[in-house]
C-alpha positions in Angstrom: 0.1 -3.0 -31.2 1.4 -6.1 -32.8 3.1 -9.1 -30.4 7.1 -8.4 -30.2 9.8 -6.3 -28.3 9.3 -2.9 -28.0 11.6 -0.1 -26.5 10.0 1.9 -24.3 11.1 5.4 -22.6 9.0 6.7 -20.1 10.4 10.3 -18.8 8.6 12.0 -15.3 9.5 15.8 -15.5 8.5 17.1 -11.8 8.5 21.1 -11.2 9.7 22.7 -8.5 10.0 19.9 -5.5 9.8 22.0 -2.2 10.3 19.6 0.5 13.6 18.0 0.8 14.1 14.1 1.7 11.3 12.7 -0.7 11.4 9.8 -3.6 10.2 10.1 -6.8 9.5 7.4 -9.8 8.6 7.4 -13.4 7.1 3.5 -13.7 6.2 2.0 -16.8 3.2 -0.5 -17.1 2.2 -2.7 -19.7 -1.1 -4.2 -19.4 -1.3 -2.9 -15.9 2.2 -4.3 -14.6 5.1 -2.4 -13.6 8.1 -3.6 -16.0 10.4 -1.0 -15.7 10.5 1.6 -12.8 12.8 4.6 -12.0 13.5 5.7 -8.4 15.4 9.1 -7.7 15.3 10.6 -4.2 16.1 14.3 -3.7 17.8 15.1 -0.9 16.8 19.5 -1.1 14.1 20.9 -1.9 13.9 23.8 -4.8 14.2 21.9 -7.6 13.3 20.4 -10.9 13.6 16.7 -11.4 13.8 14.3 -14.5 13.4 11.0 -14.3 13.5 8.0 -17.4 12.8 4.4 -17.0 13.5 2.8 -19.8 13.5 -0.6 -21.0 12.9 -3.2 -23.6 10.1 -5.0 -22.7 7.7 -7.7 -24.5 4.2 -6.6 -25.2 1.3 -9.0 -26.5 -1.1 -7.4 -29.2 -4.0 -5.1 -27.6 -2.2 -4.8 -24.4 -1.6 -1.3 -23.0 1.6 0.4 -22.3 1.8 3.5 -19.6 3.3 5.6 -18.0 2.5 6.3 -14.4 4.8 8.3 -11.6 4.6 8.1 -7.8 6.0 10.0 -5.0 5.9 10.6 -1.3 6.1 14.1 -1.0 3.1 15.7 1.1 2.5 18.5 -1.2 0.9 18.7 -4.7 3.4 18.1 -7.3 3.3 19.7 -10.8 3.9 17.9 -14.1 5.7 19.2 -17.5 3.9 18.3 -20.2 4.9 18.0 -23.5 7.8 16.3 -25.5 10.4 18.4 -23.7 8.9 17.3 -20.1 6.7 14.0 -19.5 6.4 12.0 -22.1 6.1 8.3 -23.4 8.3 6.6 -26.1 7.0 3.3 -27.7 8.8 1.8 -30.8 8.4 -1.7 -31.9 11.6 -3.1 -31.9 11.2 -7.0 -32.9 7.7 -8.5 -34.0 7.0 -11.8 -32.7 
């Protein structure tokens, strides 16, 4: 990418959570650096959670922008995938 401000959207879409008490986050990097993170915790278990972290955050040219999620629940978590589920928005906003 090109130095400047870019808006980015980061959405976590986690399927079926079965244990109850447990936090969940959808973090965005750039360049290996958290700049924007999103913490929910679910209080039941039995459901489906969405989470977006979203920001506008300055990126330098050639640097990376990610999106990584993190949880505490003991039990494998499952992902949806596509544009309806987890995803990554990236859209230059201002160049430098």
């Amino acid at each position: 990418p090109v130095s400047g401000y870019y808006y980015v959207s980061g959405t976590v879409y986690f399927n079926s959570i079965t244990a109850a008490n447990q936090y969940f986050q959808a973090i965005v990097r750039v360049d290996g650096a958290a700049v924007k993170i999103s913490t929910l915790y679910s209080a039941t278990g039995f459901v489906d959670l969405s989470l977006t972290a979203t920001d506008i955050v300055h990126v330098d040219a050639g640097k990376k922008v990610e999106l990584y999620y993190a949880h505490n629940d003991a039990t494998t978590v499952d992902l949806q995938g596509g544009v309806a589920g987890t995803s990554l928005t990236v859209t230059l906003f201002k160049e430098d």
